[in-house]
C-alpha positions as CSV (number, residue, x, y, z in Angstrom):
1,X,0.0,0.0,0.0
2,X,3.0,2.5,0.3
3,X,3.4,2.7,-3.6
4,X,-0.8,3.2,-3.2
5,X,0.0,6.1,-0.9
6,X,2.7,7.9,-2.7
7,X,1.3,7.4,-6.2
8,X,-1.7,9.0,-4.3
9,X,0.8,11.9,-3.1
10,X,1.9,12.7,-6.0
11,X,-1.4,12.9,-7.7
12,X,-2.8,15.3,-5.4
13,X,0.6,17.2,-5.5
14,X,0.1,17.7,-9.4
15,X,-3.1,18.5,-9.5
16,X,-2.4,21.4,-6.3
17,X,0.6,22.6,-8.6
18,X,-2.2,23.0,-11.6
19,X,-4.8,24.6,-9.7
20,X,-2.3,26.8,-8.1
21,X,-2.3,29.4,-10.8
22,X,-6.1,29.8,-11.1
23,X,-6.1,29.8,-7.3
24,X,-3.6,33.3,-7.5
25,X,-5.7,34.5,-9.8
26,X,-8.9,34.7,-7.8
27,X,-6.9,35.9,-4.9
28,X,-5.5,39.0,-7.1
29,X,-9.0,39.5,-8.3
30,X,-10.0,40.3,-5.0
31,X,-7.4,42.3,-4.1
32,X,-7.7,46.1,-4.3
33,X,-5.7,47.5,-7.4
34,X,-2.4,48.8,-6.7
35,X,-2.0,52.2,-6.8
36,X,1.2,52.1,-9.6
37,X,1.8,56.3,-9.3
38,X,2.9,56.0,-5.0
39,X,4.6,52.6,-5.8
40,X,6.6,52.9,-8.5
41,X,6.5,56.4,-10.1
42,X,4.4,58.7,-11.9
43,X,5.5,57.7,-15.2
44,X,5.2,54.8,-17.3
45,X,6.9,54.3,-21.2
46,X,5.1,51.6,-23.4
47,X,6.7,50.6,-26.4
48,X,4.2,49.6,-29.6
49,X,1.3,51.9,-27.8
50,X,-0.7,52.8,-31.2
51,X,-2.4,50.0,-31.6
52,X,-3.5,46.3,-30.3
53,X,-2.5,45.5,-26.9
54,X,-0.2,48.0,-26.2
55,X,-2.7,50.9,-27.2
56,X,-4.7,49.1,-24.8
57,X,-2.2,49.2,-22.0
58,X,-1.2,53.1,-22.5
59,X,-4.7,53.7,-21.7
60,X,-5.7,51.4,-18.9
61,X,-2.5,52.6,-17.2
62,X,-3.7,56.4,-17.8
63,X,-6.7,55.4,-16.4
64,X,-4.9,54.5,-13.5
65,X,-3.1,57.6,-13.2
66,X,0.2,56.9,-15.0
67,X,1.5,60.2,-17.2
68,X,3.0,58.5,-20.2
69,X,5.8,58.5,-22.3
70,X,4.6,56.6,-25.6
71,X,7.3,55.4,-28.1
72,X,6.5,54.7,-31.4
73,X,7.7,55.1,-35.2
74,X,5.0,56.7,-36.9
75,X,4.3,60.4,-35.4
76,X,1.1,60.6,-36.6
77,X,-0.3,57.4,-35.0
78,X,1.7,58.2,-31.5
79,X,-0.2,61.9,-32.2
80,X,-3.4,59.8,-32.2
81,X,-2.9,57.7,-28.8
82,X,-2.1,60.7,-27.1
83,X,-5.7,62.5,-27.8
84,X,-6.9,59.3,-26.9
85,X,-5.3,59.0,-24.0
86,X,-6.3,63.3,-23.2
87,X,-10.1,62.4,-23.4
88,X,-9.9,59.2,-21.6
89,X,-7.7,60.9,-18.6
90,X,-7.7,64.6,-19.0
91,X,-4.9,64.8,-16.2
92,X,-2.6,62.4,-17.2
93,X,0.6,64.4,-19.0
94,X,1.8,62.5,-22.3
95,X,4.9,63.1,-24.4
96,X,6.1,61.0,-27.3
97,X,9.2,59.7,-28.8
98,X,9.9,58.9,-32.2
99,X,12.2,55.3,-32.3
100,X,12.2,53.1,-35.2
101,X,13.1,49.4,-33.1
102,X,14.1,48.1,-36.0
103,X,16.6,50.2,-36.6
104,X,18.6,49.7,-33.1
105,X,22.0,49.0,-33.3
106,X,22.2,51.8,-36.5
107,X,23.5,55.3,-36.1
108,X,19.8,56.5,-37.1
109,X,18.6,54.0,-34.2
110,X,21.3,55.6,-31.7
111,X,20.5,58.8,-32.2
112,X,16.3,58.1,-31.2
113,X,17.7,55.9,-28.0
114,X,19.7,59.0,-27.2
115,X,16.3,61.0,-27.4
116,X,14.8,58.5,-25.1
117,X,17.3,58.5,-22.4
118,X,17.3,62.4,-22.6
119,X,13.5,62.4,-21.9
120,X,13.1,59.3,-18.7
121,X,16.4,61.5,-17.3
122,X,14.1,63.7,-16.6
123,X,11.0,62.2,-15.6
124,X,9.9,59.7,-12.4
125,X,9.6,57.3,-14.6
126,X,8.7,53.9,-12.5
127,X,6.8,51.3,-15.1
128,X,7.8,50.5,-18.3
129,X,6.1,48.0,-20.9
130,X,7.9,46.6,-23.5
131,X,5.0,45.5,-25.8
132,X,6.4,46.1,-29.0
133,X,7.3,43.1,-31.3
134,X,7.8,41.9,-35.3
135,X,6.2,38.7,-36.3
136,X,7.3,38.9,-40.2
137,X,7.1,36.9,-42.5
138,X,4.3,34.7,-41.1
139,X,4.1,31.0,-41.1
140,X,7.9,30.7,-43.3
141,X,10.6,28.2,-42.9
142,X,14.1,29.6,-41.9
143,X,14.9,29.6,-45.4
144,X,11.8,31.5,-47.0
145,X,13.4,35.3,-46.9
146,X,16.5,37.0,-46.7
147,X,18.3,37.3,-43.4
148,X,18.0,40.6,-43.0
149,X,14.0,39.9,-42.3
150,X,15.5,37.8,-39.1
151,X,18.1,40.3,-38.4
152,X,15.0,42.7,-37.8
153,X,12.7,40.6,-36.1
154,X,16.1,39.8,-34.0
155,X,16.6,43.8,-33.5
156,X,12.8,44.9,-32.7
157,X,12.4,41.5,-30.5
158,X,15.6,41.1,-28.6
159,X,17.8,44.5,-28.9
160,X,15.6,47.3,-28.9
161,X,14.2,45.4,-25.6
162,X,17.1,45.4,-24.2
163,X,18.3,48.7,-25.1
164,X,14.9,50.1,-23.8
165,X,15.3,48.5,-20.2
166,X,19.0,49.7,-19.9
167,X,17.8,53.3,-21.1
168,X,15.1,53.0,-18.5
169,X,16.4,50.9,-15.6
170,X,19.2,53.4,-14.0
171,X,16.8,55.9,-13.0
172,X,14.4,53.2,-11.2
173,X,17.7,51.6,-9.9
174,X,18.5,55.2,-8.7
175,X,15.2,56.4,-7.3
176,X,15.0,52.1,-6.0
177,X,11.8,51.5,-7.3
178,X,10.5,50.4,-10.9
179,X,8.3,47.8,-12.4
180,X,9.6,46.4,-16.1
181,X,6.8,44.3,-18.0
182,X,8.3,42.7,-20.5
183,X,5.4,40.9,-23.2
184,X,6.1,37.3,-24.0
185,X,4.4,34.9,-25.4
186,X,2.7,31.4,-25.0
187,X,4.1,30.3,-27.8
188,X,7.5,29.6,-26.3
189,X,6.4,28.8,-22.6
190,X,3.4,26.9,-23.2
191,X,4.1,25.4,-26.2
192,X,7.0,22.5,-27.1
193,X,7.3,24.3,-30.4
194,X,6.1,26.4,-33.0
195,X,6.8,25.4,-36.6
196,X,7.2,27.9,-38.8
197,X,7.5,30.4,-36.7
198,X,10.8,29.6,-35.1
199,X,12.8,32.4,-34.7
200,X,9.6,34.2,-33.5
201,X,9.1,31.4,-30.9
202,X,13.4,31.7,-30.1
203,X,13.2,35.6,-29.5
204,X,9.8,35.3,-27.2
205,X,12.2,32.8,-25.2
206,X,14.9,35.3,-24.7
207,X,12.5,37.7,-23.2
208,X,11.5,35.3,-20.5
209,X,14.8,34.5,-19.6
210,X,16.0,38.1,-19.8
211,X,12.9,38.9,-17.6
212,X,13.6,36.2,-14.8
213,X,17.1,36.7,-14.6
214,X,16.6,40.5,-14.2
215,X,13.9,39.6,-11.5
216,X,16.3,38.2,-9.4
217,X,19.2,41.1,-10.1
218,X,17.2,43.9,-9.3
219,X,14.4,42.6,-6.9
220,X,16.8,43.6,-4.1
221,X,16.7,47.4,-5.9
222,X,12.8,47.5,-5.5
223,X,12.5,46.6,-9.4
224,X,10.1,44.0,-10.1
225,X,10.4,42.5,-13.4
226,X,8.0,40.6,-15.1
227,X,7.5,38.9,-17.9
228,X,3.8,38.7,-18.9
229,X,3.3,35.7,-21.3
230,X,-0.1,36.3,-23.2
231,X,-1.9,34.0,-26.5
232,X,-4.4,35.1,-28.5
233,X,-6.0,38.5,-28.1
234,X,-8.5,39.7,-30.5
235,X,-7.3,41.6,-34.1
236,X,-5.7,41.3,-37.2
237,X,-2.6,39.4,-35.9
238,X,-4.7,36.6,-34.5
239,X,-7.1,36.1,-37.2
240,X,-3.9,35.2,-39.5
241,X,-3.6,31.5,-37.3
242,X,-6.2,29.5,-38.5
243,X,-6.0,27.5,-35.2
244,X,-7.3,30.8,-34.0
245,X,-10.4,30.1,-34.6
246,X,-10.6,27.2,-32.3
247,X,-9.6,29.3,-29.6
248,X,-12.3,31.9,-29.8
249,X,-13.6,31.5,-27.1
250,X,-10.6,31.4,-24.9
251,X,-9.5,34.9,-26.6
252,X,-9.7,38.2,-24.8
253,X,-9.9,42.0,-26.3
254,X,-7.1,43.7,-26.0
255,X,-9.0,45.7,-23.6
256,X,-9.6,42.8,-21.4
257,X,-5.9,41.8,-21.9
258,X,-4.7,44.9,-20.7
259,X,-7.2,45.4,-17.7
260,X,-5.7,42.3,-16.3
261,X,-2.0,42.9,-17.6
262,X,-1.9,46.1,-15.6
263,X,-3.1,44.7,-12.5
264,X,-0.8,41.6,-12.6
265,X,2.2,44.3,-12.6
266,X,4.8,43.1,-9.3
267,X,3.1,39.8,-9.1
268,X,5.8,37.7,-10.1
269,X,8.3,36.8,-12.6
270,X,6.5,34.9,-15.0
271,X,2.3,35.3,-15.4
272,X,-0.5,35.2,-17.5
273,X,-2.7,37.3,-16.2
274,X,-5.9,36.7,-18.3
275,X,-8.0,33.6,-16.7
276,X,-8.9,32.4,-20.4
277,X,-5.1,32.1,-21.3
278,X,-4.5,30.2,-18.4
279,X,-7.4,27.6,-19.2
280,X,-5.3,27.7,-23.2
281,X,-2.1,26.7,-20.9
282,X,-3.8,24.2,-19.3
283,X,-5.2,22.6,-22.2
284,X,-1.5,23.0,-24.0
285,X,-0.4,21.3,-21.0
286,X,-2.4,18.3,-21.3
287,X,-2.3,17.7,-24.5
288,X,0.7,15.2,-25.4
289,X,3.5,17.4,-27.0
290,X,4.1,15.1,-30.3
291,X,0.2,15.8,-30.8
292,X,0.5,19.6,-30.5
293,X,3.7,20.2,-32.5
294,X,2.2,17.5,-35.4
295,X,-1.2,19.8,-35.2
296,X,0.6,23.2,-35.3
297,X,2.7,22.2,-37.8
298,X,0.1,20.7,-40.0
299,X,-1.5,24.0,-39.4
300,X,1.0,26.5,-40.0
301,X,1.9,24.6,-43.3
302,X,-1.6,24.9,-44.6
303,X,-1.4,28.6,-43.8
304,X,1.9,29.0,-45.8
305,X,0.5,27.8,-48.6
306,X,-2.5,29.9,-48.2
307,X,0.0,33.2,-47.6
308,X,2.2,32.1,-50.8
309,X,-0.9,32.2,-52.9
310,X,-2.5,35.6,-51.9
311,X,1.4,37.1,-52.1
312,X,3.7,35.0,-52.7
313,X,7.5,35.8,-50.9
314,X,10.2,37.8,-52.9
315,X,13.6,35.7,-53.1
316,X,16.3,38.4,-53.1
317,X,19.5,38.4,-54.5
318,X,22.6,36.8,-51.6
319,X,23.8,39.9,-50.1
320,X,20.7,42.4,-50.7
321,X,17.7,43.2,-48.4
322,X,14.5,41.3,-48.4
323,X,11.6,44.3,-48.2
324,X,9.6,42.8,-44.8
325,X,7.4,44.6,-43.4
326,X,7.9,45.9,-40.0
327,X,4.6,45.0,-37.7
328,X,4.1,45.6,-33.7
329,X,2.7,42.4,-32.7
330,X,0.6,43.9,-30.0
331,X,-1.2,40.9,-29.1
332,X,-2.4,37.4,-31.4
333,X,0.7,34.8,-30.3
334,X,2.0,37.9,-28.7
């Protein structure tokens, strides 16, 4: 009967290690909401914020109070979340900065991190979101486009992150208090793989391990660093995965993301704050891993196909530049 008894143990065990997550979730639920502004600043900076999840998130945390530095490439869409974000919260102060992520690591790209540092020097700046992310070309094998379309998902997913936190992280260290969300994905902490989007799936696994590792560097420094670990949320970007579809009704609005995104802030190192994406983990967890990656894959190759018909992919020439577009993935796989 021992064996009975510790096969027993270990059941219960499991099953208290599953539930624990939705357990933590009720619990914060019925918490009050922090009050960001007195514990971590007065300022937050969101990468992405003109659209999808990260619009979302500039607004919910203006709701809450936050003034708001907004960084962006296009000055007439970061023109446009800032009288969104004056209507919504007529006190809340905004300012904007013009930053290209794909271009990090350039001279042009120097020049608009140099900006940025100039303007958080300034300011109390205690959360920032790094929401901002490239998911191009879509359902491709590694050898489908030029390297330079890696190089930039590479530069918008893993440098300009980086480079964002270290232009934002002395002054919390300085002032010794800070939040830094960092937005990964499901699709590398959830899922065994995800074919055909690989380098997508590689770069979201950097930001979890960048995020974790911080959390325990700076945690001492009152920094908490997160990394929030979303799947699908409504819009464009999600209705390109035809598996999508099958996830309906376990898919949020970005609205909805971000309500529970920003109130998840400090709660760990690794979350996923939305209850339905928690129910998608569990169901990922479940579900043998040879079946998943054979169904993704089967998936994702039907969707290639699909993609290559409506517009098919330009081969360039060995040493010149694919033209890829460059797309904040401000939710879908996020």
């Amino acid at each position: 009967m021992a064996w009975f008894a510790s096969l027993a143990l270990l059941g219960a065990l499991h099953v208290a290690a599953l539930a624990f997550p939705l357990l933590s979730h009720l619990a914060l639920c019925l918490r009050g909401h922090k009050d960001l502004r007195r514990r971590y600043g007065a300022w937050a900076v969101v990468t992405g914020p003109t659209s999808g999840m990260g619009r979302s998130t500039a607004l919910e945390l203006a709701r809450r109070g936050m003034n708001l530095v907004l960084v962006g490439r296009n000055p007439a869409k970061l023109r446009d979340i800032s009288s969104a974000i004056s209507k919504a919260a007529p006190a809340v102060q905004t300012k904007t900065v013009v930053l290209d992520l794909s271009l990090v690591s350039t001279a042009q790209g120097d020049e608009a991190l140099r900006r940025l540092r100039q303007t958080v020097e300034a300011l109390d700046v205690g959360v920032l979101v790094n929401n901002a992310g490239v998911l191009e070309p879509p359902a491709a094998f590694l050898h489908d486009a030029g390297e330079e379309a890696w190089v930039d998902m590479i530069r918008v997913n893993l440098l300009a992150l980086t480079e964002v936190t270290a232009a934002v992280i002395p002054g919390m260290v300085e002032r010794g208090r800070g939040a830094v969300v960092n937005f990964g994905s499901m699709s590398s902490e959830a899922l065994p793989s995800l074919p055909l989007y690989t380098m997508y799936a590689a770069t979201k696994r950097y930001v979890a391990r960048f995020s974790k590792c911080l959390h325990v560097e700076y945690r001492s420094k009152g920094i908490d660093v997160q990394c929030q670990a979303p799947f699908f949320v409504t819009g464009a970007m999600a209705s390109g995965f035809s598996e999508a579809k099958l996830f309906a009704p376990l898919t949020p609005t970005p609205d909805d993301y971000a309500r529970a995104a920003v109130r998840w802030i400090g709660h760990g190192a690794l979350c996923v704050p939305n209850l339905r994406h928690q129910i998608a983990w569990f169901i990922a967890y479940v579900v043998p891993d040879w079946l998943l990656e054979e169904l993704l894959l089967r998936e994702h190759l039907w969707q290639r196909k699909e993609l290559r018909r409506m517009r098919p992919l330009p081969r360039a020439p060995a040493g010149t530049r694919d033209l890829v577009s460059y797309t904040c993935t401000s939710g879908c796989l996020s």
